[in-house]
N, C-alpha and C positions, 0 to 999 in steps of 0.2 A: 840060832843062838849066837849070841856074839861076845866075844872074847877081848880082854883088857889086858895085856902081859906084858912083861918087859924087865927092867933092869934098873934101878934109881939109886942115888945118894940125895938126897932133898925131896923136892915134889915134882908129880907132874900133875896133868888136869887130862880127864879125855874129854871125845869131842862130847860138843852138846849132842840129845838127841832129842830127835822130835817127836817121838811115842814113847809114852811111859813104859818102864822096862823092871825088871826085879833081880838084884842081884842074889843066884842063890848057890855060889859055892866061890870062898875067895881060897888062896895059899899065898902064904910067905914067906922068905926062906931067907936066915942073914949071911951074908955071903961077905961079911968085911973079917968075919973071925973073931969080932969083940962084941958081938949082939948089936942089938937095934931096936927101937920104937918105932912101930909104924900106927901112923894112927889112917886113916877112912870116914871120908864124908862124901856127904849129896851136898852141892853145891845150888843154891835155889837164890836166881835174882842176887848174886851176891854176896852170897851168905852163905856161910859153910856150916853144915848140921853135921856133926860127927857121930857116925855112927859104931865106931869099931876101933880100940886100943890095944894093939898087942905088943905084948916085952918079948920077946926073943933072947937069950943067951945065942952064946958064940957058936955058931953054925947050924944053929936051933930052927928047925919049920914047926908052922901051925896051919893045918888046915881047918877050915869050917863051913856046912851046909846052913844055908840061912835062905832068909825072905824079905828081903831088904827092898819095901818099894824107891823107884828114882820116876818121880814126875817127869811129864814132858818138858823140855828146853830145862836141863837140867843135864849139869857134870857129875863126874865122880873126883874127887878129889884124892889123893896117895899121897902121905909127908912120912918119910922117914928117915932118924936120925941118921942113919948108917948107909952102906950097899945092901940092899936084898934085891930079891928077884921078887916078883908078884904077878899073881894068876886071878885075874876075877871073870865068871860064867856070868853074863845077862839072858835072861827070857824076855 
């Protein structure tokens, strides 16, 4: 299983990977004290398919189990407006 985590104000991108993978458990957590939007996408040839919008209020986490397939040579994408922390499980 491999893991996506870390710490953001903006975006980041993970690597590509080169077998399809399924994302099935993300968290977020805002960590600036005023909330945040994060939004989540699969990144395909360029193109960002967004899968997942969460509002956050000030110090607010959401976790969620999902099935979120990501094709081969394919990113994940994390944009958010504020600092959170974020956790994504791939299979």
């Amino acid at each position: 299983m491999a893991v996506i985590s870390g710490n953001i104000s903006g975006s980041i991108r993970s690597i590509t990977y080169n077998i399809p993978a399924t994302v099935k458990w993300f968290s977020v957590q805002d960590k600036s004290g005023g909330g945040a939007t994060v939004k989540s996408a699969r990144v395909v040839s360029g193109s960002e398919i967004y899968f997942k919008t969460i509002v956050l209020s000030a110090n607010a986490s959401s976790d969620e189990l999902c099935d979120i397939r990501v094709l081969a040579n394919c990113n994940i994408l994390i944009v958010a407006s504020a600092s959170v922390d974020y956790y994504f499980s791939l299979e």
